[in-house]
N, C-alpha and C positions, 0 to 999 in steps of 0.2 A: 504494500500500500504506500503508497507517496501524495503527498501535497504540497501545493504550490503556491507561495502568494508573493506580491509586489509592493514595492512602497518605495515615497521619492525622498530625495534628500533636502536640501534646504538650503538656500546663499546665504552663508555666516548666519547675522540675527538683524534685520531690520533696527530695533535696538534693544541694549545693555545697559543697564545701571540699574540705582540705588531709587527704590517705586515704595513712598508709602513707607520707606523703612525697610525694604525687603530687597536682596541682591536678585533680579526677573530679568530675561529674555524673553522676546517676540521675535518668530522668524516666519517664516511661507516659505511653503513647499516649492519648486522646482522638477522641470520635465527631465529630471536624472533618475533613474532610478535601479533600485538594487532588486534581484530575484533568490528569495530563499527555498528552497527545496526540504522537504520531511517526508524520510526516508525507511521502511525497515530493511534490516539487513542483519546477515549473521555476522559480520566483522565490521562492525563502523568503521573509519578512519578519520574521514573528512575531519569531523568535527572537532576533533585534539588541535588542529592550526587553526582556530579559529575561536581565541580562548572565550571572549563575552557572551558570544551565541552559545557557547559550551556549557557555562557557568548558567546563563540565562535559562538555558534548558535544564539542565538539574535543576535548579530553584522552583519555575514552574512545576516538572513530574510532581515536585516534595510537594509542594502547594497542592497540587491539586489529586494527593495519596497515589501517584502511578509508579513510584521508585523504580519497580521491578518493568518497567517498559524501557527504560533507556541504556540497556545492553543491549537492546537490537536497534536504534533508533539513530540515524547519522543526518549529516546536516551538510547541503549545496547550498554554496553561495556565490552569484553569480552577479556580479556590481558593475555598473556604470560611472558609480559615486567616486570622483577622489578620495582617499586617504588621507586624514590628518590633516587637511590642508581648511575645515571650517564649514566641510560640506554637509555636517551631523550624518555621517553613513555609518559609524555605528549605531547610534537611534534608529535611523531606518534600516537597520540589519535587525536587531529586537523587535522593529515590530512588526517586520514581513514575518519573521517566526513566528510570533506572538500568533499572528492570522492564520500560518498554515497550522500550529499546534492547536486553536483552537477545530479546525477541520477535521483535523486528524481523529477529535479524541470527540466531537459532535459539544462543541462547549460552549457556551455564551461567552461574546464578545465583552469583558468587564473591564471597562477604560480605567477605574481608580487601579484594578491590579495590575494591567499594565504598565501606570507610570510606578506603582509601586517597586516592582520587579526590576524597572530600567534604570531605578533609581541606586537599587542596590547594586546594580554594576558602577556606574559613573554620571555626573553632570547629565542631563537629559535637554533635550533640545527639544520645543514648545510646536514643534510637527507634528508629535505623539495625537494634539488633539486636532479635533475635524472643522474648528474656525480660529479666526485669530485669538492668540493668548497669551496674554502678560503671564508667566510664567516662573515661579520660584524655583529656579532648575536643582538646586544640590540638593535639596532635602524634599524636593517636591510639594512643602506645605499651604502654600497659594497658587491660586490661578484666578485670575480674571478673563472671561470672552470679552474681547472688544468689538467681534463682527464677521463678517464673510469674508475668505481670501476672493481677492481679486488678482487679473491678470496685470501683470505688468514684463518689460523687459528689461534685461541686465547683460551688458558686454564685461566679461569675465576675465580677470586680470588673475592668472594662478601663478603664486611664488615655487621656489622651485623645494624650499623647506618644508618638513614637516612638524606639528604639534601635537604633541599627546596629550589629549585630554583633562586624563585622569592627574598626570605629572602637574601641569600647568595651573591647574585647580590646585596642587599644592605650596605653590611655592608664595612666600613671602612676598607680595605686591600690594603697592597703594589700595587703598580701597576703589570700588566702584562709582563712578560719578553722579550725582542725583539727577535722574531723568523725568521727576513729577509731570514738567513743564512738558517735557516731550513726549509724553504719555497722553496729554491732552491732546499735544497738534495731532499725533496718530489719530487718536480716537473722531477726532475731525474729519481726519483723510478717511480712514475706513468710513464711517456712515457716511460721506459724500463721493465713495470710489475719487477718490481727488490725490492721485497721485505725485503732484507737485509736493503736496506739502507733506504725505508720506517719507519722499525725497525729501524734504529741508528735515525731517526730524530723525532719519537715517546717517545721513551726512554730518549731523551734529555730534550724532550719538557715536560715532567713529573719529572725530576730533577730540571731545573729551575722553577715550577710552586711549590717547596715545602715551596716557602717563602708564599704561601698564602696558601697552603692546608696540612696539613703533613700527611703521609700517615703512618699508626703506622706498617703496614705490610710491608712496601718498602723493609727492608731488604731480610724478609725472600725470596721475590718473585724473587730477582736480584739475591742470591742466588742459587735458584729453576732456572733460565733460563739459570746460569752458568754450576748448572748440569746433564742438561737436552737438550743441543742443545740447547735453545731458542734462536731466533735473536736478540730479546728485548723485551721491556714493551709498554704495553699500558693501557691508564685510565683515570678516569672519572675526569679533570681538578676541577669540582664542585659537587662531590660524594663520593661513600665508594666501590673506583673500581678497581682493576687493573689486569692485564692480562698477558699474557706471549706468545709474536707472535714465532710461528711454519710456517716451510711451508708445514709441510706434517702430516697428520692426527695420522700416526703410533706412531710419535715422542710425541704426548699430549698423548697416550694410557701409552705410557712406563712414561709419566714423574707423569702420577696421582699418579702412586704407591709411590711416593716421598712426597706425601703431605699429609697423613695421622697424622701426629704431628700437622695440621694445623686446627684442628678441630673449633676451632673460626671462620672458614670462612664455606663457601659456594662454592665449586671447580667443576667448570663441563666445558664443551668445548662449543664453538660457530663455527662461520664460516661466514666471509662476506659473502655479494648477492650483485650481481645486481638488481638497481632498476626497 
């Protein structure tokens, strides 16, 4: 018996900081996406290289009394998502499991266990749920829905480093910047699909966040979105990520031909989705 499910990644987080008193990300999904496969078999292998999905699956069996099922039980995982680099594809490597394991075993889809479970692996990125959501990633004890993902587009600037999540989250860094203010202009942008201002309160939330991440491309890319239309930036608060929001597809075709000098990166286009 095998099952199959899908799920997409995310461009870094719309924004980062200090909401209410609480360290939350907000991010949307992306037309990237990872494919997890759930498997029996007499000799798993897969699953051992691939240690969170590994861990994650134990944890669930235990949760849900199946222990004695994951001796036969292996795990494909087949990604579009970069690596480390801000695109949350570990999140979305959890929760394509999460879906084929419910298949598997005929189980009701329980979004609180979910973030429960991802949580206990690492930082959890605000994809997990099916609208927009201010999100208390470490510990998972707040959320707020702000509204419906909407489509927008991003011309994708990928550093060539990678970040580990779990590490990054530990190390001794300034705290988070307060983003109250830009919690509002979001919440503006979403109930008006009003992508502008989306973009000014992305863009901001990536300038105060460079007292803990520097981002060694920042210029060129503010640059790049001056000459090109762009509305703003967007990127990977704890990555090697940032982006350049469009609202219209024509405008990322005319701006590639400008980033040819920029050969250090990795430059291609995305496009939210709905979950």
């Amino acid at each position: 018996m095998k099952f199959t499910a899908f799920y997409p990644g995310s461009f870094g987080e719309i924004i980062q900081g200090k909401y209410k008193g609480k360290d939350i990300l907000l991010s949307c999904p992306i037309n990237l996406y990872t494919k997890v496969s759930l498997y029996e078999c007499k000799n798993p292998k897969e699953k051992f290289s691939k240690y969170k999905s590994n861990i994650f699956l134990k944890n669930i069996l235990k949760n849900w009394g199946y222990e004695k099922y994951e001796k036969n039980l292996d795990i494909s995982i087949k990604s579009q998502i970069p690596c480390g680099k801000g695109f949350a594809s570990s999140t979305a490597d959890l929760c394509a499991l999460y879906i084929a394991l419910t298949k598997f075993f005929n189980k009701e889809f329980n979004e609180q266990e979910l973030v429960k479970q991802c949580i206990k692996i690492e930082p959890t990125d605000s994809i997990i749920f099916d609208k927009l959501t201010a999100f208390e990633y470490k510990k998972g004890n707040y959320k707020e829905t702000l509204g419906d993902y909407f489509k927008f587009y991003i011309l994708a600037f990928e550093g060539e480093n990678k970040v580990d999540t779990i590490e990054f989250n530990k190390r001794n860094m300034p705290p988070l910047s307060n983003i109250d203010d830009l919690v509002e202009i979001l919440k503006y942008a979403i109930k008006n699909k009003d992508i502008k201002n989306l973009a000014l309160a992305s863009t901001e939330s990536i300038i105060r966040n460079e007292i803990r991440l520097k981002y060694t491309f920042l210029e060129e890319v503010l640059k790049l979105k001056n000459k090109t239309s762009g509305l703003g930036i967007i990127g990977a608060h704890s990555g090697n990520l940032l982006g350049i929001i469009y609202d219209d597809i024509e405008k990322i075709k005319n701006a590639i031909n400008y980033t040819k000098h920029l050969n250090f990166l990795k430059v291609y286009a995305v496009n939210t989705i709905p979950i």
